[in-house]
N, C-alpha and C positions, 0 to 999 in steps of 0.2 A: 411481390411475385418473384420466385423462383427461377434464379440465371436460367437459361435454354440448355446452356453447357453442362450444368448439373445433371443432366436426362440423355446428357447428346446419346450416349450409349445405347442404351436401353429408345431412345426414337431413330436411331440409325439402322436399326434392326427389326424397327416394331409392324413394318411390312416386308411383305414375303413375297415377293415374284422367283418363280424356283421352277422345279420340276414337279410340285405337290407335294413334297414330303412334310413341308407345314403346314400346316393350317395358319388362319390367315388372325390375325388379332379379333377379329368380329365377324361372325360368320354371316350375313346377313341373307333373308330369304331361305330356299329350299323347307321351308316348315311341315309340307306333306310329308317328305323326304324324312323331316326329322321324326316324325310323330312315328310314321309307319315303322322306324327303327327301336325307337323307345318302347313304342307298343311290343312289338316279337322279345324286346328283352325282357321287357315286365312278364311277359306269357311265360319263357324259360323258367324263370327265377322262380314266379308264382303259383306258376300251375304245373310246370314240367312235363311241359309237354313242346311237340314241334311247332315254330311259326310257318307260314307261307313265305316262298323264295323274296327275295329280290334282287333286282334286276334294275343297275344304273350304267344310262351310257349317254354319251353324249362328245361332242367334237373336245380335240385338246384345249387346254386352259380354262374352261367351265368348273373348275374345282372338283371333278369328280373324289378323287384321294384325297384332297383337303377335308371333303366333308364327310366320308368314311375314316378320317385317323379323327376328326370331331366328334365323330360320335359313339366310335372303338373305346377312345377316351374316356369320355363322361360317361360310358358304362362303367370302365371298369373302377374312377372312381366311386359309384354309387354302390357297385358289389361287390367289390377286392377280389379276393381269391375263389369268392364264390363262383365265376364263371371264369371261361378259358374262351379267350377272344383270338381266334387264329390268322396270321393274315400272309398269304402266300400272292406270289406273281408265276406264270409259266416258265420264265424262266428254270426257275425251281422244279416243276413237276411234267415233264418232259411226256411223261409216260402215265398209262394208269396205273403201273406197278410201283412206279415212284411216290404218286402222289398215297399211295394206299401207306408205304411205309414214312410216307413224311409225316400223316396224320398221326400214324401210332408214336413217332418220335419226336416231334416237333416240342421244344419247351420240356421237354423231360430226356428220363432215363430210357429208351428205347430196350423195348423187352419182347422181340420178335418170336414168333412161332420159330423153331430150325430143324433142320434134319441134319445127323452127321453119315457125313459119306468119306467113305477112302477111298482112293483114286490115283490115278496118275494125271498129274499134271505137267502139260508142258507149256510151255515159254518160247517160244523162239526155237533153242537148239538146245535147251536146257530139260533134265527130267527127272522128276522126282515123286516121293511117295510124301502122302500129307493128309493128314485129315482135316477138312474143311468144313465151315458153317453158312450150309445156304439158306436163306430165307425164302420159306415158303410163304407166298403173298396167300391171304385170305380173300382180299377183295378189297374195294373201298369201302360198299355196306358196311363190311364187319369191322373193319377199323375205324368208322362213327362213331358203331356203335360200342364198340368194349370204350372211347374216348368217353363219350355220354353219360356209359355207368355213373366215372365219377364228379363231374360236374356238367352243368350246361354248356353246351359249345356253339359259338357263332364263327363260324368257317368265312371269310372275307378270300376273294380269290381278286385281285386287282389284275387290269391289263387284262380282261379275261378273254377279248378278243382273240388274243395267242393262243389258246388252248387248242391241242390238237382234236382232232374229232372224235377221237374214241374216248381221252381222257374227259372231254366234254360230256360226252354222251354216259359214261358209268358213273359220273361225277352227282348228273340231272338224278338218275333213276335211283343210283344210293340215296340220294335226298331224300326222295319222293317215297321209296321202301322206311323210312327211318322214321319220317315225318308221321308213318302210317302207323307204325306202332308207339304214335305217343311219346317218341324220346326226345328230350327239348335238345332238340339240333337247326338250328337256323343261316343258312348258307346265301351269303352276297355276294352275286357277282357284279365288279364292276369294270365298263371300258368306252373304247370309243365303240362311232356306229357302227363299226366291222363288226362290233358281236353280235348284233342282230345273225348275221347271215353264219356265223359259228355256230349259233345255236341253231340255226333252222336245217343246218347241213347235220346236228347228230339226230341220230335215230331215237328221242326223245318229246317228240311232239309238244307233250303238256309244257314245254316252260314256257308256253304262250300265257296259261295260267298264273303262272308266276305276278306277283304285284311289282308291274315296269314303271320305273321313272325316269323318262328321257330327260336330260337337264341340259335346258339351253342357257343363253344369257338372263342377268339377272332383270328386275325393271329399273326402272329411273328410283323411284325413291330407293328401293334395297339397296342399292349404287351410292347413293347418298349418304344413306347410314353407313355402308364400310366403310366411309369415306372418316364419317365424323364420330362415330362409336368411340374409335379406339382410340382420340386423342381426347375424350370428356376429361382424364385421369389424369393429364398432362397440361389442364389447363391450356390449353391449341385450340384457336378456334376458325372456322373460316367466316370472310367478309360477306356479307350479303348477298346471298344470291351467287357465292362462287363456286361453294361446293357441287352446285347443279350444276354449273359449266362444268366443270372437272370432270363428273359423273358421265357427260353428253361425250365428251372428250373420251372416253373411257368406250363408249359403243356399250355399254353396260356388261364389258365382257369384263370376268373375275381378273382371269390375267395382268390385263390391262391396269384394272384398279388399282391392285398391289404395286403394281409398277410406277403407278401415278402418286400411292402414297409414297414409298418407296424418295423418288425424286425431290416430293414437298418435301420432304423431311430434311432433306440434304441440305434443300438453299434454306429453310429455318435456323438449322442450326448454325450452316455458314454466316448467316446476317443475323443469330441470333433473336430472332424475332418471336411470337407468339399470335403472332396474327396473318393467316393465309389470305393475302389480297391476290388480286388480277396480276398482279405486276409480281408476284412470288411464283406464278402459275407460269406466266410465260419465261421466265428466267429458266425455271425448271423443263419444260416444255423441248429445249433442243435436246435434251438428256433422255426425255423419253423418247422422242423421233429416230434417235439415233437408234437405240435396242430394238426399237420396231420395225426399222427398215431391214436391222440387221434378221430379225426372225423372218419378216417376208422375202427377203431374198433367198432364205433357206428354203419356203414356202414354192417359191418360182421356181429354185430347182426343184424339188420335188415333185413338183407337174410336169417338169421339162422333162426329166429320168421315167415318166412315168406316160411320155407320151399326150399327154392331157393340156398342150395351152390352149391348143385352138379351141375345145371346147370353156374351156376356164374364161377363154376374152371373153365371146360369146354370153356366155352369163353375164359375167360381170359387164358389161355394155350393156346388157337388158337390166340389170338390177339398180343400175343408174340410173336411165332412163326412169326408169318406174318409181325412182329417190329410195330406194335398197326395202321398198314393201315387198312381201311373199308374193312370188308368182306361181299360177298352175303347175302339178308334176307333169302334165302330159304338154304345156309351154315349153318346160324345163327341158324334156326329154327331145322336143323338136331342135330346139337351140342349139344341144350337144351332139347331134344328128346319131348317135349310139347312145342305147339304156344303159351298157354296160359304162360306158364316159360317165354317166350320171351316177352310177352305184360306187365308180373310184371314186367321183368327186365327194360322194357324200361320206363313202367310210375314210376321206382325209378332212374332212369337219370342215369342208372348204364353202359345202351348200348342206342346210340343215333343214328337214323335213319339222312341218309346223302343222300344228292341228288348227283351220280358220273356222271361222265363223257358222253356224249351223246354216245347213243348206249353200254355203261356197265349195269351192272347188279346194280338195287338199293341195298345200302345196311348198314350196322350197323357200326361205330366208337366207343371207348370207351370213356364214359361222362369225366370220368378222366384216363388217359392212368395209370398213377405212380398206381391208385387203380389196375388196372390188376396185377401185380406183386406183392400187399399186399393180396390179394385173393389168388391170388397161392401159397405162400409161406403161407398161414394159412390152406390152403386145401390138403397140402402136401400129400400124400399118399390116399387121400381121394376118398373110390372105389365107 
């Protein structure tokens, strides 16, 4: 067998706890997720024509971006340059004017409509004569569609939450215009749960239609396989039955996992070893506590700036209580004594709406169970 130190590299790196910009070694789960994306692009390529929106959102650390740059990916391996896979943030597209000329320019030679005007311009205190090149914007539609002519486009808008409402709303309807004539244009939005209420605020109605996949945590076995996928290759194995603790350890949140690989790998390589026991887990273990305290204390301010503990303890007392199973939205909504407490709390991934059981009552899960217990124990006494 092959030194540990030969790999160290390449296993010091081979998990990704980040901001989403990577994807993860193993993507494990979201297979709805994946098909429905596969599907709209086999539709573009093969039939050229439009697929149906979609639409992912779900609290921070859930891999939303990891699993959109997965599957951006493996498209464009499969069809090279045959498709144009676009992938923008608000940041970028402030405006619907922006976003209309980013479309046309993005990835290429930007070759806008212009009008030339002569003019006086001034500056300040300054004035002069000058002929100028302004771009007259078409629309969004229209810069789908002259993009469409030449190949199939899949428009990915990350963070979509951000979007202002008008850019939201001309964004939905150019789809939906585009889709209509057949032109293979396929548009993802993805973000936290704030986009729900983005979307319901533009003057766009049908993106209710849209195919939505909420993405919460993953289960226990998917948990497991990220765990153990991505060290098959490396000859890494875990001890019996440890990988499950590690997973449980994890609250099955993507995050987390990465971070948990992340850490194993550290004391592997440190001791050298090839085999993940109980006692490589806890070694590693104050390394993960440590970056987790540190993100929940960011967490706590963020409730705290945001006006939101009392209602936060609150919950989190009750989600204890109850060993962090989904409790009723109209529980949920008495606990936080304001609806509006409950809609911050849930567009901060803090409490995560769950679809129960046929014939229960809808109701709220914790985005991270282990955060319930770091809120209560910092809200201690708190009347």
């Amino acid at each position: 067998m092959n030194s540990i130190l030969d790999k160290k590299s390449e296993l010091l790196t081979l998990f990704t706890p980040g901001d989403g910009g990577d994807a993860p070694p193993f993507l494990a789960g979201r297979e709805s997720e994946k098909q429905f994306f596969q599907l709209a692009v086999y539709t573009l390529m093969k039939k050229h024509q439009g697929y149906q929106n979609m639409i992912v959102y779900g609290p921070r650390g859930n891999g939303k971006t990891s699993l959109l740059h997965n599957l951006a990916d493996n498209s464009s391996k499969e069809y090279g340059e045959s498709i144009e896979i676009l992938w923008v943030t608000p940041s970028e597209i402030r405006t619907p004017e922006k976003l209309d000329h980013w479309i046309r320019s993005e990835g290429r030679e930007a070759a806008p409509v212009v009008q030339e005007i002569t003019g006086k311009v001034k500056a300040f205190i300054a004035e002069a004569t000058a002929n100028l090149k302004i771009q007259r914007s078409d629309g969004i539609k229209t810069a789908i569609q002259e993009r469409c002519t030449a190949n199939p486009v899949v428009l990915i808008v990350d963070e979509a939450q951000r979007l202002d409402e008008k850019t939201a709303e001309d964004l939905l309807n150019a789809s939906q215009t585009v889709r209509w004539k057949n032109l293979p244009f396929f548009l993802v939005l993805s973000g936290t749960p704030g986009l729900m209420s983005t979307l319901s605020q533009a003057e766009a109605t049908f993106w209710e239609r849209c195919e939505i996949f909420p993405l919460g945590r993953l289960s226990l076995q998917e948990s497991v396989e990220a765990l153990i996928k991505p060290l098959e290759s490396f000859d890494i194995q875990f001890a019996e039955n440890v990988a499950e603790r590690v997973a449980i350890k994890t609250h099955c949140y993507p995050f987390f996992i990465q971070l948990w690989g992340k850490c194993l790998m550290e004391e592997l390589v440190h001791k050298e070893q090839h085999i993940i026991s109980m006692e490589t887990v806890f070694d590693a273990e104050s390394k993960v506590n440590m970056r987790i305290h540190q993100m929940y204390a960011k967490r706590f301010s963020e409730l705290d700036d945001q006006e939101l503990l009392h209602p936060a303890a609150e919950i989190a007392r009750a989600f204890i209580y109850n060993e962090n199973r989904p409790i009723p939205i109209l529980e949920v909504n008495k606990l936080a004594g304001k609806k509006e407490s409950v809609k911050k709390l849930e567009h901060l991934g803090y409490i995560w709406r769950v679809m129960r059981a046929e014939g229960e009552q809808l109701g709220y899960e914790p985005g991270i169970p282990s955060l319930m217990g770091f809120i209560k124990e910092q809200t201690a006494g708190l009347s």
